[in-house]
Structure formats: C-alpha cells, structure tokens
N, C-alpha and C positions, 0 to 999 in steps of 0.2 A: 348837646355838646358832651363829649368825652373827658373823662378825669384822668388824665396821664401821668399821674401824683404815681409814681411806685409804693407798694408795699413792703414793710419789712416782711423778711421771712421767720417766720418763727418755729420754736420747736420745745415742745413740754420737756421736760428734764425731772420732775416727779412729781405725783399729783395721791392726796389723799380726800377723803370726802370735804375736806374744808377748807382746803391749804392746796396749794400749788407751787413751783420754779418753774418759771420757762424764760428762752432764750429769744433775742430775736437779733437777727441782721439787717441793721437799718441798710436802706439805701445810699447812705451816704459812706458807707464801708465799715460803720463803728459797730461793734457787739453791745448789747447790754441786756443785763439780766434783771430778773421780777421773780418776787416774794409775794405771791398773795397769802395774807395771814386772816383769815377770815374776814371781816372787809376793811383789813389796811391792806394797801400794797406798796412796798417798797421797791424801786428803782435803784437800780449801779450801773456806775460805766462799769469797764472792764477790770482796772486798776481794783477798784472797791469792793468787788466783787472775789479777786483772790483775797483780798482783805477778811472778808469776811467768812471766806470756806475755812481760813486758816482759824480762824477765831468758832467755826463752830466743828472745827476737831480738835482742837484744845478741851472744848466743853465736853466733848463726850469720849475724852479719857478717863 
C-alpha cells in the first residue's frame, strides 16, 4: 500500500557545523521556519518568525 501523505518542501536557509535555519512548505499552504541550535530545535509559524528576525537584528547592532 501507498503513502499518499504529501511532503512539505523544504529549503536550508543557513547552515553551520552545528546549527541550521530551514524553511519548509507544508502541504496544507502554511510556511514555517526551524532553528536547529545544537540539539534544540525551535519551530515558527510565519508571524513569529518575522518576530524573531526583527529581534535578531536589533541584537547585532
């Protein structure tokens, strides 16, 4: 039997040897973004995720 479950699409956004951002396109239409921070990973919708670019350019003025 077949899994006809769609995949999100995803797409790296930047990656160092411990750490990662990547994006992905669920299926259902929504974006959300991922923080692998050595092994936590954080999850945003879309909203939380401007939240937080703004909050880490604020940090590195």
């Amino acid at each position: 039997m077949t899994n006809d479950i769609p995949e999100p699409k995803t797409t790296t956004l930047a990656e160092t040897q411990n750490n990662a951002a990547w994006m992905a396109e669920e299926p259902d239409g929504e974006t959300t973004y991922h923080l692998e921070l050595n092994n936590v990973t954080v999850h945003f919708f879309d909203e939380e995720w401007q939240e937080f670019l703004e909050l880490a350019h604020t940090l590195v003025k």
